[in-house]
C-alpha atoms as a printed R data frame, in Angstrom:
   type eleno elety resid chain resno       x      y      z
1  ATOM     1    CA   UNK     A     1   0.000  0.000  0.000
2  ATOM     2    CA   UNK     A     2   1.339  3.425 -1.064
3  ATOM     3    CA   UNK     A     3   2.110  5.832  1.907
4  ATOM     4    CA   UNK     A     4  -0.358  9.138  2.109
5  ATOM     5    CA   UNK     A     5   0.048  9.974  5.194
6  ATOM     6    CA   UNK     A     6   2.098 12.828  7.092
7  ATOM     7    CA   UNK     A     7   4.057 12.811 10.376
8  ATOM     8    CA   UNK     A     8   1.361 15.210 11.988
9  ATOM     9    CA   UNK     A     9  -1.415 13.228 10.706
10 ATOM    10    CA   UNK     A    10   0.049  9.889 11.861
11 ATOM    11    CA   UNK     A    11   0.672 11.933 15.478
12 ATOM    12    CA   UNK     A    12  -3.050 13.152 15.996
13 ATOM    13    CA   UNK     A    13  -4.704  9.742 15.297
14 ATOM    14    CA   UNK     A    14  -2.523  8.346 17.834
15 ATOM    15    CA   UNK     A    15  -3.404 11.458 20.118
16 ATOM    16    CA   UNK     A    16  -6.833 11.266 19.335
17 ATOM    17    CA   UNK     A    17  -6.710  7.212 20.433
18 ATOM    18    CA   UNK     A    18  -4.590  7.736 23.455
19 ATOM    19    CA   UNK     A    19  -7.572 10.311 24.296
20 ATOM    20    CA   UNK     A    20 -10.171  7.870 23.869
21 ATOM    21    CA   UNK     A    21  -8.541  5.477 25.975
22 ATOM    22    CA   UNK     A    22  -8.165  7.609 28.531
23 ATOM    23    CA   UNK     A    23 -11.736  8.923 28.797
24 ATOM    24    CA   UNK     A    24 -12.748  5.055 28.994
25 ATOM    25    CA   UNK     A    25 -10.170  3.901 31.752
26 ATOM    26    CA   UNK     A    26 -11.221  7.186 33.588
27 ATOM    27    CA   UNK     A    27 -14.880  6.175 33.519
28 ATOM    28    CA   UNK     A    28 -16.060  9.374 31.390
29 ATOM    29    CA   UNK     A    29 -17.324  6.829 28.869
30 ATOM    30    CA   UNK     A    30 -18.618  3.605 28.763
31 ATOM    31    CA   UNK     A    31 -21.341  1.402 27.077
32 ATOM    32    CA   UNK     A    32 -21.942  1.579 23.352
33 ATOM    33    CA   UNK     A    33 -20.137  4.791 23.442
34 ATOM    34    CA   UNK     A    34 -17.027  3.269 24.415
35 ATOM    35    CA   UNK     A    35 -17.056  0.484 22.224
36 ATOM    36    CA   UNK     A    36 -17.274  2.563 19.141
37 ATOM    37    CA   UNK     A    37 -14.555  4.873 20.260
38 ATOM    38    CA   UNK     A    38 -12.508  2.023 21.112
39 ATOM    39    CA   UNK     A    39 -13.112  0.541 17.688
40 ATOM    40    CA   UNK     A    40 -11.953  3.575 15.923
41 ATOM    41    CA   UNK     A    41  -8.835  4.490 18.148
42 ATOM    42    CA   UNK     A    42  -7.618  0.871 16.706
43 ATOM    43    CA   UNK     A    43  -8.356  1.896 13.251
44 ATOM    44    CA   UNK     A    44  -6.693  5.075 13.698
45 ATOM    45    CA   UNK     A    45  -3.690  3.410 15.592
46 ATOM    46    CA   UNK     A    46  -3.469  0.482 12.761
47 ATOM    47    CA   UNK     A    47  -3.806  3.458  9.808
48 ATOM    48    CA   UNK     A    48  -1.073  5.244 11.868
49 ATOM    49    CA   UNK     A    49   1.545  2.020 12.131
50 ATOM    50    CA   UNK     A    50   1.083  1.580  8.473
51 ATOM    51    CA   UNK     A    51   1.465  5.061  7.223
52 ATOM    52    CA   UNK     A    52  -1.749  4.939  4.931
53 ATOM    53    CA   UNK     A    53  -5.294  5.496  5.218
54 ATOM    54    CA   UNK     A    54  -7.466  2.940  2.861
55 ATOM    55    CA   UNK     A    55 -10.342  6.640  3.141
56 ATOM    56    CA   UNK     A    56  -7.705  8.958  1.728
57 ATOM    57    CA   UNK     A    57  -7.213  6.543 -1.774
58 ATOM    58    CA   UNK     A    58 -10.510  7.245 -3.404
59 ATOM    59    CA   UNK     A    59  -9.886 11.382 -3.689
60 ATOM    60    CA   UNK     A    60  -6.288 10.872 -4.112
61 ATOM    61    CA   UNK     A    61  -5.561 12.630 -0.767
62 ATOM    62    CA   UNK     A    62  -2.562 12.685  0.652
63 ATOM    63    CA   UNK     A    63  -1.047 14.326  3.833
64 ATOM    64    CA   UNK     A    64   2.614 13.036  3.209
65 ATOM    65    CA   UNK     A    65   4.071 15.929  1.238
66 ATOM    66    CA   UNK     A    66   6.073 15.703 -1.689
67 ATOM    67    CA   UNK     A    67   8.354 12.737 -1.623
């Protein structure tokens, strides 16, 4: 899979996951809530690890910068 996204796009999914995580371990969230949010914090960590996002392929987007 080709690459699309940047280092500060790769940082704020992880951020945004971390922040998720959080809010659940805390007890903010929980039920239904928390399972969806924990669902896409793994996307977003798993999109993050591999440097592309399967979403950004159909409009040619790319946060990555010229390479």
């Amino acid at each position: 899979m080709k690459k699309n996204m940047g280092t500060i796009d790769r940082t704020l999914r992880v951020l945004l996951a971390v922040a998720a995580g959080v809010l659940w371990y805390t007890g903010v969230i929980s039920g239904t809530v928390a399972i969806v949010l924990g669902v896409i914090s793994v996307i977003l960590i798993a999109t993050s690890l591999v440097g592309s996002c399967p979403l950004y392929l159909p409009f040619g987007l790319s946060t990555r910068g010229k390479q």
